[in-house]
VOBA-1610 file (N, C-alpha, C; in pm, whole numbers, padded with zeros to 5 digits, always signed):
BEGIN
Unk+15448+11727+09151Unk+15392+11674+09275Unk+15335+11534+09251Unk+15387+11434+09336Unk+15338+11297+09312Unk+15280+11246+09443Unk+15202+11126+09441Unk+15137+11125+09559Unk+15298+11057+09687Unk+15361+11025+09636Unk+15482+11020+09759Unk+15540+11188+09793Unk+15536+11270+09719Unk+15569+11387+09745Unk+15443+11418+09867Unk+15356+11367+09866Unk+15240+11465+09947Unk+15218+11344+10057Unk+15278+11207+10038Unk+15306+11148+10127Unk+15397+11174+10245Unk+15515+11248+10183Unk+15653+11283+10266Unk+15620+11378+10307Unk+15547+11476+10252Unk+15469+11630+10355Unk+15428+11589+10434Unk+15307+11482+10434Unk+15219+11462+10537Unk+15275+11359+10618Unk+15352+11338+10623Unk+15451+11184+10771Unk+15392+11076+10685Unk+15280+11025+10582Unk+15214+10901+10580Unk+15263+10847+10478Unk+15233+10699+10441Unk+15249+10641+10355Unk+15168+10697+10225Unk+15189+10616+10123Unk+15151+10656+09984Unk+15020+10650+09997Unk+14983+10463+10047Unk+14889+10412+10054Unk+14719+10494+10111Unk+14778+10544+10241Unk+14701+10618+10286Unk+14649+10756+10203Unk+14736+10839+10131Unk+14746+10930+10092Unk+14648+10904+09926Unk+14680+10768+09940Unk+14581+10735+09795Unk+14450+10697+09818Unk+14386+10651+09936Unk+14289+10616+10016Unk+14185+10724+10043Unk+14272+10843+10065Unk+14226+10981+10112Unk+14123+10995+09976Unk+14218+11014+09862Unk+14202+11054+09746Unk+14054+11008+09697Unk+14073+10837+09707Unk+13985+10738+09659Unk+13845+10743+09752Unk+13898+10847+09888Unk+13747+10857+09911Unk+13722+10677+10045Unk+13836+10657+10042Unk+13842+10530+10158Unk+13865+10563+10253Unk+13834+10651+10345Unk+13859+10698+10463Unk+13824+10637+10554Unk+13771+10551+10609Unk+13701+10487+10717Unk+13779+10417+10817Unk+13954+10401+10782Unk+14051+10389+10909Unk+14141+10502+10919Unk+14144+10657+10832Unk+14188+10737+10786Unk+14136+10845+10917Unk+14208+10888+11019Unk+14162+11020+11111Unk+14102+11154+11045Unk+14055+11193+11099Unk+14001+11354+11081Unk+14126+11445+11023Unk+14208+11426+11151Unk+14311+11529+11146Unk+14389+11506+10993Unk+14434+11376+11000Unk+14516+11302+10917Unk+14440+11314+10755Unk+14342+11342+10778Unk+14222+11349+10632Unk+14280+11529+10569Unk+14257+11588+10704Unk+14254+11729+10685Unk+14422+11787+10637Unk+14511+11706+10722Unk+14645+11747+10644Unk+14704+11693+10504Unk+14609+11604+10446Unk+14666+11557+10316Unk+14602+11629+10217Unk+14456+11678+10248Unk+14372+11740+10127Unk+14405+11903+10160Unk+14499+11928+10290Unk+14546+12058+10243Unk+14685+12082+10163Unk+14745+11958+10142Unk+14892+11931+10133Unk+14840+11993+09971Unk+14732+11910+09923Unk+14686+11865+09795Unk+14636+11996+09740Unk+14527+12038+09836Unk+14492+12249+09778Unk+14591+12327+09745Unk+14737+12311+09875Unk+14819+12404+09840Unk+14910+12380+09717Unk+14919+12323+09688Unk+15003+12274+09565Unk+14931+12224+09472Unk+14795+12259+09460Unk+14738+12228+09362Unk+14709+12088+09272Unk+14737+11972+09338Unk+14806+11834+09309Unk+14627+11774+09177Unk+14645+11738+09139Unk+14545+11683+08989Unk+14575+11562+08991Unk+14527+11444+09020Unk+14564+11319+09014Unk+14496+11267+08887Unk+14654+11166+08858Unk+14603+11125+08708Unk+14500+11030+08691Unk+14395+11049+08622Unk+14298+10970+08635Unk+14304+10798+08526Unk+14380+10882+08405Unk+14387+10727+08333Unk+14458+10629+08408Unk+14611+10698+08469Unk+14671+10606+08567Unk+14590+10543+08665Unk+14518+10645+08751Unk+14448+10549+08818Unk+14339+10450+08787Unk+14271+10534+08679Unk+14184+10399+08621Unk+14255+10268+08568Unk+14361+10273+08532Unk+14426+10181+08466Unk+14425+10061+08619Unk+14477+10106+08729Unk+14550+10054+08843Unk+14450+10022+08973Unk+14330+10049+08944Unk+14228+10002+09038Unk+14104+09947+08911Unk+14113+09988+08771Unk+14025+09913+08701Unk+13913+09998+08718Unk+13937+10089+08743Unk+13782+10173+08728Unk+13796+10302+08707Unk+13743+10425+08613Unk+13766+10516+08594Unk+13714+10645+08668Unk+13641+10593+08754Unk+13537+10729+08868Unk+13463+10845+08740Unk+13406+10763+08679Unk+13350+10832+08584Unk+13163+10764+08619Unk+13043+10848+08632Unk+12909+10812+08607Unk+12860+10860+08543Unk+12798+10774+08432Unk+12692+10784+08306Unk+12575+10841+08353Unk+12531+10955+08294Unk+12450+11016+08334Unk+12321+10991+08217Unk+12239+10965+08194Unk+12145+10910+08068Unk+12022+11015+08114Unk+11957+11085+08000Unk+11821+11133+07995Unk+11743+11037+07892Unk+11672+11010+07900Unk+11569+10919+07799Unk+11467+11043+07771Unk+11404+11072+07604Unk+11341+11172+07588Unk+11274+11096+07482Unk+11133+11155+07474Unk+11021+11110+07347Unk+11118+11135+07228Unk+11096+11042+07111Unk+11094+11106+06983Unk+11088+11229+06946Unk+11007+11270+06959Unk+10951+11400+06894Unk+11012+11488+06986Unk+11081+11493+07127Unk+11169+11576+07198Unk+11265+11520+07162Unk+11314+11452+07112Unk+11462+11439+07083Unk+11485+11496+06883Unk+11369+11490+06819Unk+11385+11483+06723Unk+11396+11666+06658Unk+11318+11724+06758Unk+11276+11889+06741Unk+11366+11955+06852Unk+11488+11874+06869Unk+11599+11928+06919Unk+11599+11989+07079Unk+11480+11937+07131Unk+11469+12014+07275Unk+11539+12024+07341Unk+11546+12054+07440Unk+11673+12127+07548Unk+11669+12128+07671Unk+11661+11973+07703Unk+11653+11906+07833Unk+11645+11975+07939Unk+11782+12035+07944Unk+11862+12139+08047Unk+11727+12266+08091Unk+11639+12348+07992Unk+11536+12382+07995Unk+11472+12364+08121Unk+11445+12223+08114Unk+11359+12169+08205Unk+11363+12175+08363Unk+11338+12238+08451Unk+11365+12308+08590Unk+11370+12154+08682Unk+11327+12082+08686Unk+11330+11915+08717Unk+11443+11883+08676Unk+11520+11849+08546Unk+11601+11795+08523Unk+11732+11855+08540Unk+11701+12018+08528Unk+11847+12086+08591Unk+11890+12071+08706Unk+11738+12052+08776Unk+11721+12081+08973Unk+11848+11879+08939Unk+11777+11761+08939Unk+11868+11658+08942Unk+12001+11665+08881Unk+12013+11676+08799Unk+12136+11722+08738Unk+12257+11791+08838Unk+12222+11861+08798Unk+12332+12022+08967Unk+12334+11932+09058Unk+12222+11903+09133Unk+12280+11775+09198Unk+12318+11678+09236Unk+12300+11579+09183Unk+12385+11464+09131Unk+12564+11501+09079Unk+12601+11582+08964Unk+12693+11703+08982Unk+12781+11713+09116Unk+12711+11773+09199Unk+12785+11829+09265Unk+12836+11734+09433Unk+12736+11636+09377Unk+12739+11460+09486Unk+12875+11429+09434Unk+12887+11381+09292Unk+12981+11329+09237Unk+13107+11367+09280Unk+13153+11491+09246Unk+13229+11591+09314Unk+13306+11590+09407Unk+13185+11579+09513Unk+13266+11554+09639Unk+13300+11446+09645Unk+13276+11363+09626Unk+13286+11177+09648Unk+13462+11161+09543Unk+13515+11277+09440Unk+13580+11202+09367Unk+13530+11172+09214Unk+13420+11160+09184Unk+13365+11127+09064Unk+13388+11283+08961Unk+13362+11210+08845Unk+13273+11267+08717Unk+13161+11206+08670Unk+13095+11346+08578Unk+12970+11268+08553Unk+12990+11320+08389Unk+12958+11195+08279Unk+12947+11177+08158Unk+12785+11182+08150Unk+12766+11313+08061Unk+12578+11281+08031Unk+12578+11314+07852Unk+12448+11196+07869Unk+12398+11175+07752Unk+12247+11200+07743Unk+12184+11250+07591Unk+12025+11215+07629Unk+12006+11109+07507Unk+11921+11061+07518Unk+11844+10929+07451Unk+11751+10916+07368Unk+11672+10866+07302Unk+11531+10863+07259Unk+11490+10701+07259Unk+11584+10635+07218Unk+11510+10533+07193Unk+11629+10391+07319Unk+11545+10318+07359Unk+11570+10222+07454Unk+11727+10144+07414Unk+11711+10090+07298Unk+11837+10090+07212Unk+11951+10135+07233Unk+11920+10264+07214Unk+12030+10391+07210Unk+12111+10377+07377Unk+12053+10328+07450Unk+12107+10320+07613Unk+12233+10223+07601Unk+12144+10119+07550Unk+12253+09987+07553Unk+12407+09996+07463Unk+12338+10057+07335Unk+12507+10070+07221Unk+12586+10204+07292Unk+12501+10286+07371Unk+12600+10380+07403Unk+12718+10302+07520Unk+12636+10222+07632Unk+12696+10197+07729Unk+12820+10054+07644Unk+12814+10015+07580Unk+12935+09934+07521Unk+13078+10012+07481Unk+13030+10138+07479Unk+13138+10220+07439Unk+13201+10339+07529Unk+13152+10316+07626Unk+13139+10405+07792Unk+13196+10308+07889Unk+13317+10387+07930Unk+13423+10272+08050Unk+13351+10418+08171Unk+13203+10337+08272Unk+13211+10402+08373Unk+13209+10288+08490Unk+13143+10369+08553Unk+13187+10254+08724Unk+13019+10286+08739Unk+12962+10361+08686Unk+12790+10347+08737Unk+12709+10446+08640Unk+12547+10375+08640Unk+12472+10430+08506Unk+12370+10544+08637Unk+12352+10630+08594Unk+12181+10715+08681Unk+12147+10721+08505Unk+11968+10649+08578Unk+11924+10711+08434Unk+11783+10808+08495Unk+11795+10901+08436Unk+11723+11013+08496Unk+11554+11006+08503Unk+11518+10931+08416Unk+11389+10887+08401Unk+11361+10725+08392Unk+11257+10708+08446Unk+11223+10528+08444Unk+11201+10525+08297Unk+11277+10371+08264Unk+11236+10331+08118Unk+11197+10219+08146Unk+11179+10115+08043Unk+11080+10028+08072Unk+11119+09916+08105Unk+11069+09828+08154Unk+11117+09729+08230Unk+11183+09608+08177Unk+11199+09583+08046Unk+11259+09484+07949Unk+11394+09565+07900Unk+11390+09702+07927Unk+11552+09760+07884Unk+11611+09773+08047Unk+11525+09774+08118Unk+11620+09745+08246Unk+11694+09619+08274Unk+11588+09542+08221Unk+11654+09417+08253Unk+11795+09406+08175Unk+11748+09425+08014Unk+11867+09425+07913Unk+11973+09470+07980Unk+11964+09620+08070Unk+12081+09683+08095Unk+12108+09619+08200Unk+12110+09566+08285Unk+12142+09518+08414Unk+12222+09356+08378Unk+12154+09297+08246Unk+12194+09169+08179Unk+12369+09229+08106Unk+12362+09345+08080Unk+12432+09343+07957Unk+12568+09459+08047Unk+12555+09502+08148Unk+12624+09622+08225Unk+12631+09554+08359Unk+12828+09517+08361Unk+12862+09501+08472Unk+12858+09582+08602Unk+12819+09758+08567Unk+12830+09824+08697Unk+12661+09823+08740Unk+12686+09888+08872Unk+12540+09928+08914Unk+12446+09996+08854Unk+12348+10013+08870Unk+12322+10109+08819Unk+12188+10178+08942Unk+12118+10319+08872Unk+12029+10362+08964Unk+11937+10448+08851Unk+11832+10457+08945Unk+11723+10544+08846Unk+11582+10610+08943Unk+11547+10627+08890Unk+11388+10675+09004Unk+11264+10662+08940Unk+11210+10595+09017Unk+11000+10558+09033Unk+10963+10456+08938Unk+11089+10340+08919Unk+11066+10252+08833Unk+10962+10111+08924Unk+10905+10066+08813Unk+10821+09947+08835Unk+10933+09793+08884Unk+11041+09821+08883Unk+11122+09720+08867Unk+11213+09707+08972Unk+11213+09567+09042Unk+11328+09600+09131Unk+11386+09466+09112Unk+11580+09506+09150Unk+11688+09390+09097Unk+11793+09396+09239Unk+11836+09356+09216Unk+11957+09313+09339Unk+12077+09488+09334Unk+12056+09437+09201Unk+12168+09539+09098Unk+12137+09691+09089Unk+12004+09693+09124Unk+11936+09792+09056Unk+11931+09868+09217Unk+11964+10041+09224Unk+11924+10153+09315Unk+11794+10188+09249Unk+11651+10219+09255Unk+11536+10260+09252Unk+11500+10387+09329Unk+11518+10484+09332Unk+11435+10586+09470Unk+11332+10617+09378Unk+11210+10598+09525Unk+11089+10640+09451Unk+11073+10753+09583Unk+10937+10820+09518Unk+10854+10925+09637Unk+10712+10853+09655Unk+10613+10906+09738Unk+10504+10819+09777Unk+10393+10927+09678Unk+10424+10889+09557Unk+10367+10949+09450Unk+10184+10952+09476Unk+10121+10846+09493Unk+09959+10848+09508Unk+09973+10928+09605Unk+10064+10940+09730Unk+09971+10997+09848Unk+10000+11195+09825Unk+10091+11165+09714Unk+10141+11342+09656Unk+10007+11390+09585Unk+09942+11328+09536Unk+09796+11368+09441Unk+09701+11381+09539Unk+09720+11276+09621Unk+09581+11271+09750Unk+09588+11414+09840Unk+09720+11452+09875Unk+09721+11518+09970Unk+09688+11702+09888Unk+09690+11684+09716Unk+09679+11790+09643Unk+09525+11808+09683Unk+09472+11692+09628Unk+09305+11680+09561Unk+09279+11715+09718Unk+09323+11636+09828Unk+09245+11668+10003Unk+09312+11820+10045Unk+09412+11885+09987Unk+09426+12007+10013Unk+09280+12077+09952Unk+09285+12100+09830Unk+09203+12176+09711Unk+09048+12142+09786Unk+08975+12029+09834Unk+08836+11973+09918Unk+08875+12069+10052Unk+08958+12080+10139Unk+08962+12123+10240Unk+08963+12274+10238Unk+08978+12309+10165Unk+08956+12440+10102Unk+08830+12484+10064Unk+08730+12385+10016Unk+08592+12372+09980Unk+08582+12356+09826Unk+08677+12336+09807Unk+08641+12288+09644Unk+08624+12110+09637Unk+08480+12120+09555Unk+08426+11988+09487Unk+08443+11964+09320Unk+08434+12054+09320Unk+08486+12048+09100Unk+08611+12065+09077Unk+08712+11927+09102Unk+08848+11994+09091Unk+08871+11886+08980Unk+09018+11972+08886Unk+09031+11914+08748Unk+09142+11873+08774Unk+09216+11768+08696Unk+09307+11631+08693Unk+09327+11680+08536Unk+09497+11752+08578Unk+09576+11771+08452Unk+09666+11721+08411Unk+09689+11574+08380Unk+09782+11503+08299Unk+09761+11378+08199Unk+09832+11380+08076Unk+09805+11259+08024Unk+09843+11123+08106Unk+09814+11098+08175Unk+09880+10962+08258Unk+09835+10822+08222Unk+09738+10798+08103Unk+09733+10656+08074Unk+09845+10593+07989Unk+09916+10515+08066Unk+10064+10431+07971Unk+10172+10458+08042Unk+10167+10542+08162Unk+10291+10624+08226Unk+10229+10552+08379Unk+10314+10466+08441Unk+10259+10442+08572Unk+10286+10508+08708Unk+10439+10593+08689Unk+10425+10682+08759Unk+10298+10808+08805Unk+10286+10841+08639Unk+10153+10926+08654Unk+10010+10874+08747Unk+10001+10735+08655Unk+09857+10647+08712Unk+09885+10643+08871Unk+09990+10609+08894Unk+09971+10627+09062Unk+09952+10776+09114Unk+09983+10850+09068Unk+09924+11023+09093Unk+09786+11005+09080Unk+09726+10987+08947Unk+09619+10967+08943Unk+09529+10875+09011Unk+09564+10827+09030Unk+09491+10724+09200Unk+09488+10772+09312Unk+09609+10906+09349Unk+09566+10915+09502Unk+09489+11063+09430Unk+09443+11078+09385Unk+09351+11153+09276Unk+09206+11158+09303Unk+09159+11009+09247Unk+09065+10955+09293Unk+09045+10917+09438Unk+09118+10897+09488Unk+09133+10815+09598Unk+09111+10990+09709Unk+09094+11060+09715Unk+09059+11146+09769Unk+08961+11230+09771Unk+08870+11222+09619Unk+08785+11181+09600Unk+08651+11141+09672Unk+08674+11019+09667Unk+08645+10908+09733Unk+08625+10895+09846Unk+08696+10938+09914Unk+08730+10924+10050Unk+08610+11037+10101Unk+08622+11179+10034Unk+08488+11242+10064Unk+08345+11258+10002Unk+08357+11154+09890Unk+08195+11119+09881Unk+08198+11190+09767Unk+08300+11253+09677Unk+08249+11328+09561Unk+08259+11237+09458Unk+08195+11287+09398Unk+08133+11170+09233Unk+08265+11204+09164Unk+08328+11090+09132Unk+08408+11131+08990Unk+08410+11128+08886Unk+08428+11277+08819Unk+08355+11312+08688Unk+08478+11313+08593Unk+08466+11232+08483Unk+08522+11203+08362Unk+08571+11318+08254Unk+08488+11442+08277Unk+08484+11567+08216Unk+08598+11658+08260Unk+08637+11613+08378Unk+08729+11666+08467Unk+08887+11674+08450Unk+08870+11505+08357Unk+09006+11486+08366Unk+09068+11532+08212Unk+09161+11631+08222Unk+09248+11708+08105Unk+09344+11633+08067Unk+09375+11556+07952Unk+09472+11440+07877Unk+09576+11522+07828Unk+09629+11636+07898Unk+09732+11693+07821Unk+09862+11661+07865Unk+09991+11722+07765Unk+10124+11635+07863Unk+10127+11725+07978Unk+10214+11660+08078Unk+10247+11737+08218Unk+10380+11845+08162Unk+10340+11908+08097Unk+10415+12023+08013Unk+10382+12181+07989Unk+10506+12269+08008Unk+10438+12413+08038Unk+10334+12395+07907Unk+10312+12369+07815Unk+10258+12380+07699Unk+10167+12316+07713Unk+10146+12183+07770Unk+10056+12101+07789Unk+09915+12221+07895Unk+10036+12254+08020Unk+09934+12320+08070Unk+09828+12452+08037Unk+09889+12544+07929Unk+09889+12601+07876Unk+09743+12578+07788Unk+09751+12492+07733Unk+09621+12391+07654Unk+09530+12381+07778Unk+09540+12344+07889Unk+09455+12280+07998Unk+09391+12423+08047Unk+09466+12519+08079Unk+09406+12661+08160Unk+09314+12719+08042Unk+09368+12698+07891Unk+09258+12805+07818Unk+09168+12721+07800Unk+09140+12576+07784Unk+09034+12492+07782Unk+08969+12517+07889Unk+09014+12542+08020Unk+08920+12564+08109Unk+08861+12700+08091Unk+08920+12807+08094Unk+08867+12944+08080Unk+08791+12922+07946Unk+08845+12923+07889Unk+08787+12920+07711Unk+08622+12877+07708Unk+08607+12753+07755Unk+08495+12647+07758Unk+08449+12671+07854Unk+08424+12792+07970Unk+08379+12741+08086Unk+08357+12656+08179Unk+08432+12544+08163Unk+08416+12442+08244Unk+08393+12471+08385Unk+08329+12388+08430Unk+08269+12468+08575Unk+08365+12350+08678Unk+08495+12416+08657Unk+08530+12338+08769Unk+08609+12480+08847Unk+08676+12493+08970Unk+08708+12537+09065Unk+08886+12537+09100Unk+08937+12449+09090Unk+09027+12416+09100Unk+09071+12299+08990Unk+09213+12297+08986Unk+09309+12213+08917Unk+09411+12136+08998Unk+09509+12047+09023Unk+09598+11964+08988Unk+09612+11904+08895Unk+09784+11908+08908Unk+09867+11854+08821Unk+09974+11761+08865Unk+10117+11691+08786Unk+10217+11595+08805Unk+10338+11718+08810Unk+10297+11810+08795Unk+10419+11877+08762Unk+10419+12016+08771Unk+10542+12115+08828Unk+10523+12245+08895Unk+10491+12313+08736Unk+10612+12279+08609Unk+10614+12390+08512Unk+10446+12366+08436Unk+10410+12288+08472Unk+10262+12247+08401Unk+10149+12304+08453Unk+10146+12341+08592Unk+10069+12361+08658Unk+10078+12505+08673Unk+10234+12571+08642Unk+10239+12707+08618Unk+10190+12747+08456Unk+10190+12654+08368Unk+10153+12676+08258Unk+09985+12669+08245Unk+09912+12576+08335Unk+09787+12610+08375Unk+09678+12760+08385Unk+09846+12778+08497Unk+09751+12890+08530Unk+09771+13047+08390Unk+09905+13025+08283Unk+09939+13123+08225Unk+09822+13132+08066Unk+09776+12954+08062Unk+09692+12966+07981Unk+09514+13003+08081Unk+09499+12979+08179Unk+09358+13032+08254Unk+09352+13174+08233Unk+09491+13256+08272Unk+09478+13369+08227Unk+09448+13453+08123Unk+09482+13377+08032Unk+09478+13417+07838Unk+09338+13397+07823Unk+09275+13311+07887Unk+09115+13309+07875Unk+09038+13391+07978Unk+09102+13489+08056Unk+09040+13578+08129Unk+08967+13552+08273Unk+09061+13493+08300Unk+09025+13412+08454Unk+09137+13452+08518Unk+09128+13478+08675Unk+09203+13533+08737Unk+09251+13417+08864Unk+09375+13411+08884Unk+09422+13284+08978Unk+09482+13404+09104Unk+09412+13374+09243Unk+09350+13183+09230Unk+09207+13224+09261Unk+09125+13371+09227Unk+09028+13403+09263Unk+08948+13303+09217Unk+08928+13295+09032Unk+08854+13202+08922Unk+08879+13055+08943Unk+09005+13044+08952Unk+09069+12889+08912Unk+09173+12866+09009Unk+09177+12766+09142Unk+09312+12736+09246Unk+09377+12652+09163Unk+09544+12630+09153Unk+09646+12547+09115Unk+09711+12536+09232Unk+09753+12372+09218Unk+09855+12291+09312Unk+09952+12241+09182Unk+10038+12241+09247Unk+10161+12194+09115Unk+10217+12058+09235Unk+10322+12024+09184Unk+10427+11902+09190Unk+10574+11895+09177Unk+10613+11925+09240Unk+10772+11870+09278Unk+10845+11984+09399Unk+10793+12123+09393Unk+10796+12216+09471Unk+10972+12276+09461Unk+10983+12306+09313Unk+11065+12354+09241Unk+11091+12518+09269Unk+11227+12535+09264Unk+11224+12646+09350Unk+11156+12772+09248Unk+11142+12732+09113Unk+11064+12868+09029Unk+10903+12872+09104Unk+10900+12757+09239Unk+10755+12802+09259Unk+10744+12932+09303Unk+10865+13007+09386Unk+10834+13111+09446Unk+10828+13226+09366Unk+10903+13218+09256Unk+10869+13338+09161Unk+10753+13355+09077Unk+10636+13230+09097Unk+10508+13290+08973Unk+10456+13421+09069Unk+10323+13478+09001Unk+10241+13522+09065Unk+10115+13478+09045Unk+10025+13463+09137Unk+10058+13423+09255Unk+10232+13301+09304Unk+10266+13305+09426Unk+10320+13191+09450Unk+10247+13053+09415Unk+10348+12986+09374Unk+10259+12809+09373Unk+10263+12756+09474Unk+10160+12684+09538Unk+10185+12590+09600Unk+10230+12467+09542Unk+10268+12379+09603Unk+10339+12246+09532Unk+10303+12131+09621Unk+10327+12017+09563Unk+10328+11898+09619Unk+10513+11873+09661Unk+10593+11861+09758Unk+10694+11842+09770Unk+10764+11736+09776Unk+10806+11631+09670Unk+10884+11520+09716Unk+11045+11556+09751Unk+11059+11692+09737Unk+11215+11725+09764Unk+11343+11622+09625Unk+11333+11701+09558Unk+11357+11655+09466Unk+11557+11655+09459Unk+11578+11753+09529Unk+11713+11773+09552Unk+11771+11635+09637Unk+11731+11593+09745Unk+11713+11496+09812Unk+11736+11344+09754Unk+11553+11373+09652Unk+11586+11220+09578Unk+11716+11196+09507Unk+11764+11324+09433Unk+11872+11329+09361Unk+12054+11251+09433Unk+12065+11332+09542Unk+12167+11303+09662Unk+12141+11188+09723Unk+12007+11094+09737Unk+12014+10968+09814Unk+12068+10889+09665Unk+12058+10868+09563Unk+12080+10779+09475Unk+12196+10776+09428Unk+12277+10898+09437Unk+12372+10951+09404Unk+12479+10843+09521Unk+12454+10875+09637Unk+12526+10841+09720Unk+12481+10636+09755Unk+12394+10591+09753Unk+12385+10483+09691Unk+12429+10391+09625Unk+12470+10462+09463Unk+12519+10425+09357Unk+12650+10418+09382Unk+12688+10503+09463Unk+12805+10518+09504Unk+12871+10422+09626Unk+12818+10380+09680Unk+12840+10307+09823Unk+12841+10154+09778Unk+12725+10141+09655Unk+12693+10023+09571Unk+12858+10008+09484Unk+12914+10095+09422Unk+13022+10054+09392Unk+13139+10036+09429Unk+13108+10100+09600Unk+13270+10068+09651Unk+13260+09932+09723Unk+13146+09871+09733Unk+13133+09774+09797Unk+13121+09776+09928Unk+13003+09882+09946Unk+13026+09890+10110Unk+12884+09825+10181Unk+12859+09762+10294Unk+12781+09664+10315Unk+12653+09686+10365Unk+12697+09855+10366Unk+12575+09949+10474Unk+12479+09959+10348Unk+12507+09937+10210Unk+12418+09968+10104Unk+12300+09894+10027Unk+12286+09803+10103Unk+12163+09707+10109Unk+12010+09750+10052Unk+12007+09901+10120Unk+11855+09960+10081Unk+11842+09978+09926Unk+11816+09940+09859Unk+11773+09959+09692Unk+11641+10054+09645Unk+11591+10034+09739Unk+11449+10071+09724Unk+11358+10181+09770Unk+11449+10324+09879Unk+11377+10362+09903Unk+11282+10450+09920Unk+11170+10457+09960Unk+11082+10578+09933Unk+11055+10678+10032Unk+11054+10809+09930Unk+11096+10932+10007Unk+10915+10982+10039Unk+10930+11016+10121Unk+10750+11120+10149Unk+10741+11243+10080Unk+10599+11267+10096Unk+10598+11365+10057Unk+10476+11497+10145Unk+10511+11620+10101Unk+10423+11697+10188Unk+10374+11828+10064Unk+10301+11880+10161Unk+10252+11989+10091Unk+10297+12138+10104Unk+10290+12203+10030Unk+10423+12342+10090Unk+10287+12427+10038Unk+10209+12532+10126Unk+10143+12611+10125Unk+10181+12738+10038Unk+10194+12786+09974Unk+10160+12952+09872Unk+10054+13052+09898Unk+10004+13096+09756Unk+09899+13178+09710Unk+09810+13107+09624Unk+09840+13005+09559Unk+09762+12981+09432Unk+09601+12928+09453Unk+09587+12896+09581Unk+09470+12843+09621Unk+09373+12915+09692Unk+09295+12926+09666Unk+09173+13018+09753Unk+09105+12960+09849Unk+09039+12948+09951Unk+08946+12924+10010Unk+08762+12944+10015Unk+08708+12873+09952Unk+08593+12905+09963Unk+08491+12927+10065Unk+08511+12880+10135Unk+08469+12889+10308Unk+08456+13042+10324
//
């Protein structure tokens, strides 16, 4: 089966029939869409991809990059693990997909490692799954003819897709949930100095706070990573030590479930002893016990706008102008929080 074979099925030219393929539909009918990609199901048709990369110069292949600490890349961790990075992953995946694409993934450790990989990688576009820093963006954007995209970076380029979420007002609306509830002793669980994504969490943090007149106490704030383990450290420090606080937030759902698994190990009961709000509103929120509540930037979402972006950015289409934009966020109600009232 060749694409003139599925040309001569369908009445059309080649051209069209390769258009379909390529995902150029935009003078291509409904009907006319629907009889070539059934021509193509029933006969099973596989289009050659080196040929076509060879003959349009591009391979419909996207670099998929994780950037990971040292010490997670070095103690062999297992990205995939991570309920965030699977949740982007699957979808981005399954964007690609439909559009025509593949996705090539790699993980990283060091800034370096981005650039020598991509010299040896024929794709048509980079997602890098985590913001890196703003002198290897540049590098990559200096040194990488395709587009590229990423999320909640400090940096913005012509070149560059960015989706962010309205990260401070995701902490504000935690910390003004947890106050509206009647809690005044609430604890701030992440290492976030050096990470500016975090620091802006941690601002609408304060910033809510603030807004109702409570003192902010230094004792409060837990320097651990936004990690089940991290949280884990944060819940038995609180139970353990008595700390007289009431409630917790966090940057992150598995951290904030790890919160509450170490509060428990110290004999505190959630959310009677200790309320948790988590972050990203990951679908393992519905299986803790209690349910989590979450902070929701819809993470599936951010995944599919950048996806399709990156994508629109490389066919050259003119509607793709937005680089920049930011998604809201809300609060998704559970169990984990009590009311003191």
């Amino acid at each position: 089966m060749t694409l003139k074979d599925i040309a001569d099925l369908a009445g059309v030219s080649t051209m069209t029939v390769s258009n379909v393929i390529n995902g150029k539909t935009s003078r291509v009918s409904q009907k006319t869409r629907e009889k070539i990609n059934s021509i193509i199901k029933e006969y099973n048709y596989v289009p050659n991809l080196n040929a076509r990369s060879l003959s349009n110069k591009t391979s419909h292949i996207i670099g998929i990059i994780i950037f990971l600490e040292d010490n997670e890349y070095d103690s062999g961790y297992n990205s995939f693990e991570n309920p965030y990075i699977s949740t982007m992953i699957g979808t981005i995946e399954r964007e690609l997909q439909k559009n025509g694409y593949f996705a090539m993934l790699q993980s990283v450790s060091r800034n370096s490692d981005i650039i020598s990989l991509l010299k040896n990688w024929n794709v048509d576009g980079i997602i890098l799954l985590f913001p890196t820093s703003i002198s290897t963006l540049k590098k990559l954007i200096e040194n990488t003819p395709c587009p590229i995209a990423t999320f909640d970076s400090d940096y913005s380029h012509p070149n560059l897709i960015n989706v962010l979420s309205d990260d401070e007002k995701g902490l504000y609306l935690s910390t003004k949930y947890m106050i509206n509830h009647g809690h005044t002793s609430i604890a701030f669980v992440a290492d976030y100095e050096g990470n500016s994504l975090l620091t802006r969490r941690f601002n609408g943090y304060k910033r809510a706070l603030e807004e109702s007149n409570i003192p902010f106490n230094p004792n409060f704030i837990f320097r651990y990573s936004p990690s089940y383990e991290g949280g884990i450290e944060a819940g038995r420090t609180i139970a353990g030590d008595k700390i007289p606080v009431t409630a917790a937030v966090t940057t992150a759902d598995i951290c904030a479930i790890g919160i509450m698994e170490g509060a428990r190990l110290g004999g505190y009961r959630i959310p009677i002893d200790l309320s948790v709000i988590g972050y990203d509103n990951l679908t393992l929120c519905q299986y803790t016990v209690p349910k989590l509540t979450s902070v929701s930037q819809n993470v599936p979402e951010k995944a599919k706008l950048a996806t399709n972006l990156l994508l629109k950015k490389i066919q050259g289409n003119p509607d793709s102008d937005l680089n920049s934009p930011v998604l809201d966020v809300e609060i998704v109600d559970r169990q984990s929080v009590i009311s003191l009232y």
